[in-house]
N, CA and C atoms of all chains as a GROMACS GRO file, in nm:
protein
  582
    1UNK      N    1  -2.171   2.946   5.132
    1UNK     CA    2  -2.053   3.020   5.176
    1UNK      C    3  -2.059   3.168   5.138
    2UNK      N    4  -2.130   3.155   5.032
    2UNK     CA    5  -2.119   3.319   4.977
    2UNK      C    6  -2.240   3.440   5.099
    3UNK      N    7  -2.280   3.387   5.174
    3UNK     CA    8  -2.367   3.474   5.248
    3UNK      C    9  -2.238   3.492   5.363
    4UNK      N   10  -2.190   3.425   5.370
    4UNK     CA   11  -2.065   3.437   5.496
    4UNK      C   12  -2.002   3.540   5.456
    5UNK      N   13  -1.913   3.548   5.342
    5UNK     CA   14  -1.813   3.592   5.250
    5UNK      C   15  -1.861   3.716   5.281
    6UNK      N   16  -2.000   3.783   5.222
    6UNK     CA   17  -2.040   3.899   5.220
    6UNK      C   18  -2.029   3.907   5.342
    7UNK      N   19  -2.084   3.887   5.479
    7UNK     CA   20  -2.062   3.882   5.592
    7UNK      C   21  -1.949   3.940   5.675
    8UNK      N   22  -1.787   3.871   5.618
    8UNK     CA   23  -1.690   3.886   5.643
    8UNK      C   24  -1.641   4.066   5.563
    9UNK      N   25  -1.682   4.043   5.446
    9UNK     CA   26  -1.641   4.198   5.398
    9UNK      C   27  -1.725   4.310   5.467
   10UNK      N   28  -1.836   4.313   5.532
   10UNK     CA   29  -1.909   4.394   5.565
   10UNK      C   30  -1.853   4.410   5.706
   11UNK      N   31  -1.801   4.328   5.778
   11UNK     CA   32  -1.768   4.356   5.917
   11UNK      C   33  -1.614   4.367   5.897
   12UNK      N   34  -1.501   4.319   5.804
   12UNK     CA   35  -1.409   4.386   5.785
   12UNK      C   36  -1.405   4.545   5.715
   13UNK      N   37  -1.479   4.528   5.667
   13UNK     CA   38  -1.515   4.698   5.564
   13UNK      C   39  -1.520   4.796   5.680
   14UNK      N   40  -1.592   4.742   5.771
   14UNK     CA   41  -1.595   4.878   5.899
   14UNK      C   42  -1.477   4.885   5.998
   15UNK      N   43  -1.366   4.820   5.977
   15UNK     CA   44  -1.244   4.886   6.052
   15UNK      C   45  -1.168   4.958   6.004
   16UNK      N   46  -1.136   5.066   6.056
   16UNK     CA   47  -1.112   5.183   6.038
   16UNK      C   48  -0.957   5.206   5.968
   17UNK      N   49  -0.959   5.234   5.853
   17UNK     CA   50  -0.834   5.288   5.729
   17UNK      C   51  -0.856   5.181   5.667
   18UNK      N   52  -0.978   5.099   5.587
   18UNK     CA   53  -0.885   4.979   5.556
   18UNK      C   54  -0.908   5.032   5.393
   19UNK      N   55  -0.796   4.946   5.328
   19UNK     CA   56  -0.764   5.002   5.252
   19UNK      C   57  -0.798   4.912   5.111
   20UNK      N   58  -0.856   4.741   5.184
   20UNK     CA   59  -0.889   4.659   5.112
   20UNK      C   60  -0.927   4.497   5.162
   21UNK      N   61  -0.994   4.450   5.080
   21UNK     CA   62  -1.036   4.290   5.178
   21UNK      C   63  -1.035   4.192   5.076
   22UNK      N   64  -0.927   4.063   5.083
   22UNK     CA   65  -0.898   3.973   4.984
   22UNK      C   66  -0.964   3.850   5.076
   23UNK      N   67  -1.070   3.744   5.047
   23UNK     CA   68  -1.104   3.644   5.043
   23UNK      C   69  -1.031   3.556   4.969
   24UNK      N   70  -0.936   3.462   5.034
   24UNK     CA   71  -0.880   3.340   4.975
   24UNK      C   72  -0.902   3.203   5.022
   25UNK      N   73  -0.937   3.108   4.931
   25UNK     CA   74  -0.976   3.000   4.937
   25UNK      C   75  -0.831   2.900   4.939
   26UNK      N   76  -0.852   2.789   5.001
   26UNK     CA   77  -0.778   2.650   5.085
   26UNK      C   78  -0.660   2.627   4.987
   27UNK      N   79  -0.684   2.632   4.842
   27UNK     CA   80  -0.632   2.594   4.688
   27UNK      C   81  -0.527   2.773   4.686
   28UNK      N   82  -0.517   2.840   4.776
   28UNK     CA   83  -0.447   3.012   4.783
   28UNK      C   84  -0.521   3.101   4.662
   29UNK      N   85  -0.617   3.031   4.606
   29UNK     CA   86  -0.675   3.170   4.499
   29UNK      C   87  -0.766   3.224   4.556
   30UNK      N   88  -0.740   3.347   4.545
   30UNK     CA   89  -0.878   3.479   4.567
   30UNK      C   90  -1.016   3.431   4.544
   31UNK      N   91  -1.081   3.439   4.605
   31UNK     CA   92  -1.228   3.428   4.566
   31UNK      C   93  -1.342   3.544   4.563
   32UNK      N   94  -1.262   3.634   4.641
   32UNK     CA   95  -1.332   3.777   4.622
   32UNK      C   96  -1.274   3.874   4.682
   33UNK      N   97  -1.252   4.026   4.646
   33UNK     CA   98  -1.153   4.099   4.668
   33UNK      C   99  -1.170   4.222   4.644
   34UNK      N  100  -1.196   4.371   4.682
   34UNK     CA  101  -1.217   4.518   4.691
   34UNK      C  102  -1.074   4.510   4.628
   35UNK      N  103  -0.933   4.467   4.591
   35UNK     CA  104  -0.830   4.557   4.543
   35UNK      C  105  -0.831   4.497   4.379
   36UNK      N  106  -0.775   4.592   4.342
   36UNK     CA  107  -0.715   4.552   4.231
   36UNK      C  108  -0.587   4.388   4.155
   37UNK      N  109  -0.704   4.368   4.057
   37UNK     CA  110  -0.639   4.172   4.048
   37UNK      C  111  -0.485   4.163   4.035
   38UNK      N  112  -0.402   4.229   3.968
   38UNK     CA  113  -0.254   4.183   4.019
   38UNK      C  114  -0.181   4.205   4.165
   39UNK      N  115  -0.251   4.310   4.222
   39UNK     CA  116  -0.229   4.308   4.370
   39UNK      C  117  -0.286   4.204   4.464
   40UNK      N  118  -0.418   4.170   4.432
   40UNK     CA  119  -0.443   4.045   4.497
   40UNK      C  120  -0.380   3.965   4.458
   41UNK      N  121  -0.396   3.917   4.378
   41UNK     CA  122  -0.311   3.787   4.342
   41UNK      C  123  -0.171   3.780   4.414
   42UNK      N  124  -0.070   3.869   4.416
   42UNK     CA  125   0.022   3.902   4.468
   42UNK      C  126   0.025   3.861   4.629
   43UNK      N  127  -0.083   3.918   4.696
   43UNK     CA  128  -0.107   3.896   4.812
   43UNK      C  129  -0.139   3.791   4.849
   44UNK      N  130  -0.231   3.774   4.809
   44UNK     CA  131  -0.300   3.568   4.798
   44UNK      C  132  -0.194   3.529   4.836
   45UNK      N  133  -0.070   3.497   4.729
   45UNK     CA  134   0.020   3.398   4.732
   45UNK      C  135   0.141   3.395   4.846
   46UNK      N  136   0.141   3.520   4.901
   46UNK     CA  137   0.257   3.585   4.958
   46UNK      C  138   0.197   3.584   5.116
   47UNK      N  139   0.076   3.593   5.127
   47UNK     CA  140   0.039   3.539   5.287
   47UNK      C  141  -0.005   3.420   5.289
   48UNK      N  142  -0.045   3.353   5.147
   48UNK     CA  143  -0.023   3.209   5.211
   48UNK      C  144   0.089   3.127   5.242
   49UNK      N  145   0.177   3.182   5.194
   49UNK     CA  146   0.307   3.125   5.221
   49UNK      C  147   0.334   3.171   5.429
   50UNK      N  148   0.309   3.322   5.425
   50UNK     CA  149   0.363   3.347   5.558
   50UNK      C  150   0.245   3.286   5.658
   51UNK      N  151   0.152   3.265   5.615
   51UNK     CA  152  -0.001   3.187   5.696
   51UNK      C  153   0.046   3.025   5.732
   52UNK      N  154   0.085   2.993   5.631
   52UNK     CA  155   0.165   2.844   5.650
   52UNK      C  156   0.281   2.849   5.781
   53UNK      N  157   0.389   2.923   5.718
   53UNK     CA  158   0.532   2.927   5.803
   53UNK      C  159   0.446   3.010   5.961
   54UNK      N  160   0.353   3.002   6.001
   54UNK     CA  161   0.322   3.111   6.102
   54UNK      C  162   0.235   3.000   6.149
   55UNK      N  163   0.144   2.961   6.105
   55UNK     CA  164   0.083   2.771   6.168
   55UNK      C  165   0.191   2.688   6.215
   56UNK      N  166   0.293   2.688   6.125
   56UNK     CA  167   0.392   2.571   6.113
   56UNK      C  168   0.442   2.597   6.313
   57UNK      N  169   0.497   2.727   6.264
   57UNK     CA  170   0.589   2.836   6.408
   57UNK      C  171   0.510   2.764   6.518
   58UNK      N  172   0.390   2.791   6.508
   58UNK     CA  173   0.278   2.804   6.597
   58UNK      C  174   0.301   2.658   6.696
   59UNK      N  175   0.270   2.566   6.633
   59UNK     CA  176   0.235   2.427   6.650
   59UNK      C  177   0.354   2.324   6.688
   60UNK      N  178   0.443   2.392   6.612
   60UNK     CA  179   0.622   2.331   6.668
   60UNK      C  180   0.642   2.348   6.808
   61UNK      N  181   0.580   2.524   6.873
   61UNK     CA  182   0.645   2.562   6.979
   61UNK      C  183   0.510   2.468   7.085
   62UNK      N  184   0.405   2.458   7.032
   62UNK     CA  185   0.360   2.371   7.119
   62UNK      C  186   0.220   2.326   7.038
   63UNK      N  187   0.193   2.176   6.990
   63UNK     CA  188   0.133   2.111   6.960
   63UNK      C  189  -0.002   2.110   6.934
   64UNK      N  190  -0.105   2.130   7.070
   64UNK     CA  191  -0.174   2.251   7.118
   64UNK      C  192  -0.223   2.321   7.076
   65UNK      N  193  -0.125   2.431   7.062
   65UNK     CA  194  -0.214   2.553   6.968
   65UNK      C  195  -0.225   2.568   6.866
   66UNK      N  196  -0.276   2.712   6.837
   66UNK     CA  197  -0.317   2.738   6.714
   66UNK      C  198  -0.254   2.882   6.694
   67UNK      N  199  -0.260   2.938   6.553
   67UNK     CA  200  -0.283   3.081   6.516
   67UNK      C  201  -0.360   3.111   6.475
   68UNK      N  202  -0.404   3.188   6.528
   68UNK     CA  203  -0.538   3.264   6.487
   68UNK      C  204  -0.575   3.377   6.430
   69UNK      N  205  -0.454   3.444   6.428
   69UNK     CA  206  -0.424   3.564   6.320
   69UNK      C  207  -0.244   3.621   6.307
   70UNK      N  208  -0.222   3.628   6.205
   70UNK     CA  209  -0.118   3.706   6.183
   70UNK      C  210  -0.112   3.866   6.097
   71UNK      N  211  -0.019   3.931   6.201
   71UNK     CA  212  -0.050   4.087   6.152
   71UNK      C  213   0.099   4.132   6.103
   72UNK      N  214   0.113   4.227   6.011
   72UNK     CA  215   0.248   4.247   5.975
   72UNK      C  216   0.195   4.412   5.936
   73UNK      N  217   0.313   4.467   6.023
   73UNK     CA  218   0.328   4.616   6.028
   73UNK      C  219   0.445   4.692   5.920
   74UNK      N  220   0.387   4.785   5.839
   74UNK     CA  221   0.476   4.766   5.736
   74UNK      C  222   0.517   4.973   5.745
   75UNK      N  223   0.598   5.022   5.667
   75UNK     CA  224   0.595   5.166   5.702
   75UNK      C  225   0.472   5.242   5.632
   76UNK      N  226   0.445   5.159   5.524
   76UNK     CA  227   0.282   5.220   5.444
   76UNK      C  228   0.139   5.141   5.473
   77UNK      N  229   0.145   5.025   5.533
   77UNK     CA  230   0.018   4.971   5.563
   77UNK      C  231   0.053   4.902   5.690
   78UNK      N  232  -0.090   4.832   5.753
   78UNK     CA  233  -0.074   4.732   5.776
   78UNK      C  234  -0.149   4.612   5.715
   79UNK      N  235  -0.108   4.477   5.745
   79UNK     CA  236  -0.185   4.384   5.682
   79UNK      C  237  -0.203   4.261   5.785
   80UNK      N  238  -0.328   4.228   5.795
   80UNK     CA  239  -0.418   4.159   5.848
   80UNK      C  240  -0.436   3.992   5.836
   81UNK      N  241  -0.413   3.907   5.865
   81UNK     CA  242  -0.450   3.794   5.763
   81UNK      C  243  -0.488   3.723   5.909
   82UNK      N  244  -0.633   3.654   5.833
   82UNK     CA  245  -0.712   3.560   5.924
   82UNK      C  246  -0.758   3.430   5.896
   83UNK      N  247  -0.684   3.322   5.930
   83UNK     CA  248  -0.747   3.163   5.890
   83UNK      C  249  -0.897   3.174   5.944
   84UNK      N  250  -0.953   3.110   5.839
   84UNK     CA  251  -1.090   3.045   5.861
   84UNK      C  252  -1.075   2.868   5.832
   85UNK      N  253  -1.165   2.825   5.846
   85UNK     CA  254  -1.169   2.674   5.836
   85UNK      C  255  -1.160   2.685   5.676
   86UNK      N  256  -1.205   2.740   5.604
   86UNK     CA  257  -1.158   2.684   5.446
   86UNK      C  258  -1.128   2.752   5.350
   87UNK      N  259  -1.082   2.906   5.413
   87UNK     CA  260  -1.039   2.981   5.324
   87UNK      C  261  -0.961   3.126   5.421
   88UNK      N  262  -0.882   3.231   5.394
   88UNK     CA  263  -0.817   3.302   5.471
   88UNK      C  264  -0.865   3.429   5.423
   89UNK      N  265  -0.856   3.505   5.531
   89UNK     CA  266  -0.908   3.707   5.440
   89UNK      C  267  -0.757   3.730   5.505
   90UNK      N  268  -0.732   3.867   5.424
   90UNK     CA  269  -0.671   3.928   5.425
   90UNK      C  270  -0.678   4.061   5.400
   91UNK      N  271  -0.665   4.173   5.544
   91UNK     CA  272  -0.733   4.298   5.501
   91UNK      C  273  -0.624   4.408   5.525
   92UNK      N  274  -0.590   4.442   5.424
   92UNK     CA  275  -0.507   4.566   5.413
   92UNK      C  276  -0.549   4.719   5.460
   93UNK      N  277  -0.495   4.764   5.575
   93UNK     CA  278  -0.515   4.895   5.623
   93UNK      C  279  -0.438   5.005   5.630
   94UNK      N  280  -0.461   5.082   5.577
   94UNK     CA  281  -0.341   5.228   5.591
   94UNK      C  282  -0.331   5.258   5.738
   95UNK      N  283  -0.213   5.308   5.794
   95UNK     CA  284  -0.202   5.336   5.902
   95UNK      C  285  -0.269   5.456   5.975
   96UNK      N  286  -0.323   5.426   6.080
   96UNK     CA  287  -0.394   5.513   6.180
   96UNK      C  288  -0.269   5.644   6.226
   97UNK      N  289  -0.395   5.715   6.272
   97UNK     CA  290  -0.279   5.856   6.294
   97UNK      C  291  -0.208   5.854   6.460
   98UNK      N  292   2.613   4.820   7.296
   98UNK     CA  293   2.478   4.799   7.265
   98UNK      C  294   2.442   4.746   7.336
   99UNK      N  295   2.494   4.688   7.500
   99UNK     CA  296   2.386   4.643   7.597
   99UNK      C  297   2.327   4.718   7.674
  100UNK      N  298   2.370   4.845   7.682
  100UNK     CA  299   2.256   4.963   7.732
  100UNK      C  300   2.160   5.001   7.665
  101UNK      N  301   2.130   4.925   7.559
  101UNK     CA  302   2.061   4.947   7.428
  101UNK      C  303   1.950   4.865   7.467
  102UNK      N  304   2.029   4.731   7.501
  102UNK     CA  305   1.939   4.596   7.506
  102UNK      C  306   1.879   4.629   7.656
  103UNK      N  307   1.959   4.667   7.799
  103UNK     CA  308   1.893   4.709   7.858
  103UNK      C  309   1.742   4.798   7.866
  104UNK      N  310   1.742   4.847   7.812
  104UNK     CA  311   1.661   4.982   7.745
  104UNK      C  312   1.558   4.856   7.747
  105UNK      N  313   1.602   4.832   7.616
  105UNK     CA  314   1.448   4.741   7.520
  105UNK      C  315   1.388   4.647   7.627
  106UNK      N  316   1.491   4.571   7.663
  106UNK     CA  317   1.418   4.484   7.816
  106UNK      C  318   1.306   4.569   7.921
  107UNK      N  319   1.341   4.684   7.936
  107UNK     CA  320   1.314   4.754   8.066
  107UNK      C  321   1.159   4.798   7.995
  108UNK      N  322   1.154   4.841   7.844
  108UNK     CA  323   1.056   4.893   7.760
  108UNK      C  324   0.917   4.848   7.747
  109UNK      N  325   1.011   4.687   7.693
  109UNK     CA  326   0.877   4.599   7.665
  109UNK      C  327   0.810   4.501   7.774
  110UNK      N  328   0.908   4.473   7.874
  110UNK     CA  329   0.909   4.418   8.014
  110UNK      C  330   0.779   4.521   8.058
  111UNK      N  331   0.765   4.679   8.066
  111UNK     CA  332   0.642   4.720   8.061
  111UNK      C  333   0.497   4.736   8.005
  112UNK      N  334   0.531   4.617   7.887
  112UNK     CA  335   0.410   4.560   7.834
  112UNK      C  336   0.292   4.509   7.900
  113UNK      N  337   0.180   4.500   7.913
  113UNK     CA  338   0.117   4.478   7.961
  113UNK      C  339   0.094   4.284   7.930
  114UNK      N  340   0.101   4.198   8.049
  114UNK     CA  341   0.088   4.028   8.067
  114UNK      C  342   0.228   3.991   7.950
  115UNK      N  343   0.295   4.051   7.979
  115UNK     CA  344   0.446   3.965   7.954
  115UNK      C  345   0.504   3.830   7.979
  116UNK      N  346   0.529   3.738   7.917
  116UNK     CA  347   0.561   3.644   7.927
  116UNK      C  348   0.712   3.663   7.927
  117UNK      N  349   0.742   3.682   7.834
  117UNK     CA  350   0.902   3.696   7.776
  117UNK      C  351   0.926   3.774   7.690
  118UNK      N  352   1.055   3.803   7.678
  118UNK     CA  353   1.131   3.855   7.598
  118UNK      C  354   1.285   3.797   7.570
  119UNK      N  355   1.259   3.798   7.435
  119UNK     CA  356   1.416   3.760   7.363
  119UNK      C  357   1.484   3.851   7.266
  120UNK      N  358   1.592   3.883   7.258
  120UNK     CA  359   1.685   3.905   7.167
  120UNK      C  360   1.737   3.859   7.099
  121UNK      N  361   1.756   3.902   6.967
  121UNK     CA  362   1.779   3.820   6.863
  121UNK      C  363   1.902   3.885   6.793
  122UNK      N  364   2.027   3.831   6.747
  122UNK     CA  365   2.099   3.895   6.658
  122UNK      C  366   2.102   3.847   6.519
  123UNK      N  367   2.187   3.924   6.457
  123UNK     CA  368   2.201   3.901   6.294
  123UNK      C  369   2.189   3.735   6.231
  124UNK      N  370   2.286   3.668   6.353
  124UNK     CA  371   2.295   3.533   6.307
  124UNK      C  372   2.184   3.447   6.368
  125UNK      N  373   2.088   3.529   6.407
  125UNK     CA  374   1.961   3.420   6.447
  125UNK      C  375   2.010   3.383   6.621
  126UNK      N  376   2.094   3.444   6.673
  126UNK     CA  377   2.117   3.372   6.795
  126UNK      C  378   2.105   3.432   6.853
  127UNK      N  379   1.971   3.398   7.002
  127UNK     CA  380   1.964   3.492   7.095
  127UNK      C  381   2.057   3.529   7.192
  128UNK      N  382   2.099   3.642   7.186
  128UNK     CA  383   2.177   3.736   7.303
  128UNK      C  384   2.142   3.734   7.431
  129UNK      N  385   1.995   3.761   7.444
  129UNK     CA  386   1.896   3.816   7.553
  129UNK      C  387   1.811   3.735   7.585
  130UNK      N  388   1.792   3.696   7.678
  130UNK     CA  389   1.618   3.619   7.736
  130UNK      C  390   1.596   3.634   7.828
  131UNK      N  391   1.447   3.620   7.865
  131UNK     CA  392   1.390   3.623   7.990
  131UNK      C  393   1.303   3.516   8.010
  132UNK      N  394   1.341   3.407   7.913
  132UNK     CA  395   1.297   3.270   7.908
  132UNK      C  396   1.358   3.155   7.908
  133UNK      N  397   1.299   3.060   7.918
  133UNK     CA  398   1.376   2.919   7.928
  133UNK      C  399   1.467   2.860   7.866
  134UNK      N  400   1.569   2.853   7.826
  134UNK     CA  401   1.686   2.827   7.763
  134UNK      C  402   1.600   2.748   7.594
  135UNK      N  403   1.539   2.626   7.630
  135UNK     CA  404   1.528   2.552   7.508
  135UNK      C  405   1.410   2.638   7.425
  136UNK      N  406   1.321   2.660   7.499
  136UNK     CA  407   1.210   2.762   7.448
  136UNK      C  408   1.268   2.897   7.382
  137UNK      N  409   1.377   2.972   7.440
  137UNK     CA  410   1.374   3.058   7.375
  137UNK      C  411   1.488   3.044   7.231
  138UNK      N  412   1.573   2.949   7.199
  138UNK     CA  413   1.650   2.878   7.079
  138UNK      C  414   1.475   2.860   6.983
  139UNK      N  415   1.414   2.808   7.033
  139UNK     CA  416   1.310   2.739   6.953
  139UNK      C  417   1.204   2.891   6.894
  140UNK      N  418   1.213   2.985   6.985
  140UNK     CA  419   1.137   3.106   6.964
  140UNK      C  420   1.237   3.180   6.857
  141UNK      N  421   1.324   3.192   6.887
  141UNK     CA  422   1.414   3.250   6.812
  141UNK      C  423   1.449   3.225   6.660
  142UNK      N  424   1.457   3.071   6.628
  142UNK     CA  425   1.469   3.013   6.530
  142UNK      C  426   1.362   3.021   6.414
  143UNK      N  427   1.243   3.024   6.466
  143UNK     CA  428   1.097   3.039   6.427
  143UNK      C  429   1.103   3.164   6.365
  144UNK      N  430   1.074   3.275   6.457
  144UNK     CA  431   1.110   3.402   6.471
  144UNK      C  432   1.198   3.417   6.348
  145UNK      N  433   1.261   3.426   6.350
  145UNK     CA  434   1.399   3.453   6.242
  145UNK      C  435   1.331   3.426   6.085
  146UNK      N  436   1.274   3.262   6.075
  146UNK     CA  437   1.236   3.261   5.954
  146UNK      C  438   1.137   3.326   5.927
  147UNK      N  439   1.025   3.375   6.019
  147UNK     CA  440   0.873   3.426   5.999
  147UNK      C  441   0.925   3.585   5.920
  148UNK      N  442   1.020   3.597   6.011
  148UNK     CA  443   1.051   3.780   6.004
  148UNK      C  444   1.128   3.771   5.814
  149UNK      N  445   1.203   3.671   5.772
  149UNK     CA  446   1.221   3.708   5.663
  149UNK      C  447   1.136   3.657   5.567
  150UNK      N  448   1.055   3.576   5.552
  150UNK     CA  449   0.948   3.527   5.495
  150UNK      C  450   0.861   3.749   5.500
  151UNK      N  451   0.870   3.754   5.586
  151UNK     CA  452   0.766   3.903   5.575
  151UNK      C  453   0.827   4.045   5.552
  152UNK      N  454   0.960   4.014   5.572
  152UNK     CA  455   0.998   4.100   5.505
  152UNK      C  456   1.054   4.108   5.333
  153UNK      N  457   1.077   3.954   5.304
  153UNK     CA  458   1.068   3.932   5.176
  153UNK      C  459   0.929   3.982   5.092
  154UNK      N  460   0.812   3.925   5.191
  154UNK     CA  461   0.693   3.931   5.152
  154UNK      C  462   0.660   4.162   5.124
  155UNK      N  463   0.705   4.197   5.187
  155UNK     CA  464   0.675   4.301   5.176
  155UNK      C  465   0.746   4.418   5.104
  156UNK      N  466   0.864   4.383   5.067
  156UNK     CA  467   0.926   4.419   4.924
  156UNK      C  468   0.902   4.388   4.822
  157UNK      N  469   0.859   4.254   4.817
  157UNK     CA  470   0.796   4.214   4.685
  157UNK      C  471   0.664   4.295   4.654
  158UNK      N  472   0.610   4.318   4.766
  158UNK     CA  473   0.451   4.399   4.678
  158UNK      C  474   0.512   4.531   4.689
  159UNK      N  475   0.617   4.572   4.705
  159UNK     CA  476   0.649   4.721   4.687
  159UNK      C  477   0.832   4.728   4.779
  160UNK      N  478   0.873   4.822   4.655
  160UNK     CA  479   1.020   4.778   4.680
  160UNK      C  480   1.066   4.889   4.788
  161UNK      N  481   1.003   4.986   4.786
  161UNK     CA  482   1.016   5.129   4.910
  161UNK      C  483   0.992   5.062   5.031
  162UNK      N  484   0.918   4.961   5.054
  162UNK     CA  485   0.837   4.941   5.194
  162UNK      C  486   0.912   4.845   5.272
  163UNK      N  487   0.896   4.893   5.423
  163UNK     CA  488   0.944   4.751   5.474
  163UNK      C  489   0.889   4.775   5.603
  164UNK      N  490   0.921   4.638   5.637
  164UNK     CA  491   0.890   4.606   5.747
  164UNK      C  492   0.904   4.585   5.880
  165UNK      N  493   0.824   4.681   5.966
  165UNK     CA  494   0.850   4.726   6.097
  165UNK      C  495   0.781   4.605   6.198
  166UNK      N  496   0.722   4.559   6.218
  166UNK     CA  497   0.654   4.481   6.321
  166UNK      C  498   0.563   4.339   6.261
  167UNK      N  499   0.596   4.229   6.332
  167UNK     CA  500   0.504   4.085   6.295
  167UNK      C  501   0.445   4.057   6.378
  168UNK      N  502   0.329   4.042   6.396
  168UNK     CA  503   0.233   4.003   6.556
  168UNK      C  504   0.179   3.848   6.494
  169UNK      N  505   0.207   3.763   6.589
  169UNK     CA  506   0.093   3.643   6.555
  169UNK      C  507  -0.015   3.628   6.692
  170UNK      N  508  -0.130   3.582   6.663
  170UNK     CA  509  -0.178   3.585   6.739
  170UNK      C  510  -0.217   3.439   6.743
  171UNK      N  511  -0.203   3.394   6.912
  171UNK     CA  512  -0.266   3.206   6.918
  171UNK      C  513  -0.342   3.192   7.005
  172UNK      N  514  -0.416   3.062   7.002
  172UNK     CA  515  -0.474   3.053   7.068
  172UNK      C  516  -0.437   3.061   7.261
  173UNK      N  517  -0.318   3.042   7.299
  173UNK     CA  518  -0.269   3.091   7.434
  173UNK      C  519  -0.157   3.211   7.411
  174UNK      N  520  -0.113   3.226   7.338
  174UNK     CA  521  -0.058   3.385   7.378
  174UNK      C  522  -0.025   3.471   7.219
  175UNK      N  523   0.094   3.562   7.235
  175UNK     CA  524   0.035   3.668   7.127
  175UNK      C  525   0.212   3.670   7.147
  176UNK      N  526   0.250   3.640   7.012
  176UNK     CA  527   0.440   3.686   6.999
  176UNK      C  528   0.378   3.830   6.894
  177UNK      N  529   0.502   3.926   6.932
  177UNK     CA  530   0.549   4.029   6.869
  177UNK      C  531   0.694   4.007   6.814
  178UNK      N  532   0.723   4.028   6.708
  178UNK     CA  533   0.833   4.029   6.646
  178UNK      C  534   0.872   4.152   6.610
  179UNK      N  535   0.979   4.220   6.650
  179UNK     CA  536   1.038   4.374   6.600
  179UNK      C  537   1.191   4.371   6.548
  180UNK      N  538   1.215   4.365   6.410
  180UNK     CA  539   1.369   4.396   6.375
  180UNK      C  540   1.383   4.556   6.397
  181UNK      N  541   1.524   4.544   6.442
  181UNK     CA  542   1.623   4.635   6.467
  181UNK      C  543   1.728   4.655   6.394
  182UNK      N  544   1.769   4.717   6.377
  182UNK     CA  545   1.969   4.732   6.283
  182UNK      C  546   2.004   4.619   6.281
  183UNK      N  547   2.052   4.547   6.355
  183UNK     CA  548   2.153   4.448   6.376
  183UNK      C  549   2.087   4.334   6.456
  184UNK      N  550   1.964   4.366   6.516
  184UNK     CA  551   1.929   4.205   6.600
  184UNK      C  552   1.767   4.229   6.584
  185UNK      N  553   1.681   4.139   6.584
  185UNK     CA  554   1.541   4.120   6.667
  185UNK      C  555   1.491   4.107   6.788
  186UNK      N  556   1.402   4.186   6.832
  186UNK     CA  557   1.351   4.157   6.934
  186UNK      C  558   1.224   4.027   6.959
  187UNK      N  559   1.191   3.953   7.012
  187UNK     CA  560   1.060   3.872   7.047
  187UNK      C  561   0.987   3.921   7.170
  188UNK      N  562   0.864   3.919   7.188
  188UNK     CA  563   0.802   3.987   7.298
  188UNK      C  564   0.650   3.895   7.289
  189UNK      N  565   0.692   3.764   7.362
  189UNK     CA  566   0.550   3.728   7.404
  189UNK      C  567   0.449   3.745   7.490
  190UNK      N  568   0.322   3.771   7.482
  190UNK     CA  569   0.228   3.791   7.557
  190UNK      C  570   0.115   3.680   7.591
  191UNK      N  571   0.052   3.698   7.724
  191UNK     CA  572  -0.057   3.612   7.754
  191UNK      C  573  -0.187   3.705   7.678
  192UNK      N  574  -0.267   3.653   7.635
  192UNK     CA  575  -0.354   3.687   7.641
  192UNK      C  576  -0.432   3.797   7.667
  193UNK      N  577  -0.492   3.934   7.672
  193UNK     CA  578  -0.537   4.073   7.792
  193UNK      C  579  -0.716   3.967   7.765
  194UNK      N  580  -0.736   4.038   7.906
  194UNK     CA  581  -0.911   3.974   7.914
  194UNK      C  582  -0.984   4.039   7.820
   0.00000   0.00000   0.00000
């Protein structure tokens, strides 16, 4: 998994403002992360919660589908969060001009 | 405020592969649709909890910040979520090629 991981930070690393890239594993702990550890951690826990309620949304309105990413636009960042099969990134970007 | 809501209809209705649009007020109950009666209660309801789940989520990592826009993305279409003063907007999309 860890050749993926690097994988995932190297092709998230190249979109443009980002400001950081949290790897979280199935269990919501970080497994690898460019920000600083009480901010990840913070984050970890706080999009797995909205990663859940946003599957949940997803699948109620029709059975079917899926989510495949959720984005949340904030007035100082934006933030990114992407299910994988066994763990979620989450990439924090300062806003574009 | 329905020349308001007019407005926003006429706005995002120029979105590009529009499905719908709903309005949302304070108490979670849509005002506005351009969707199916049971679908859009069920969009709305969803909606409502996602948006405070993220805006909870985004005061907590910083108490200045908040939150302007929720995008999920699924496997058949793409909701936008936008709070306003007093109501939410929903703005689903198909898919762009």
């Amino acid at each position: 998994m860890s050749a993926e991981i690097e994988e995932i930070l190297k092709r998230y690393g190249n979109y443009p403002n980002v400001a950081g890239i949290i790897i979280v594993d199935a269990f919501a702990i970080p497994i690898k992360t460019t920000m600083e550890y009480t901010l990840t951690v913070h984050y970890a826990a706080l999009a797995n919660i909205l990663l859940m309620k946003g599957s949940k949304m997803t699948q109620n309105l029709d059975a079917s589908n899926e989510l495949t990413a959720l984005r949340l636009r904030t007035l100082n960042h934006e933030v990114m969060i992407v299910p994988e099969e066994n763990f979620f990134i989450i990439v924090v970007q300062k806003p574009g001009q």
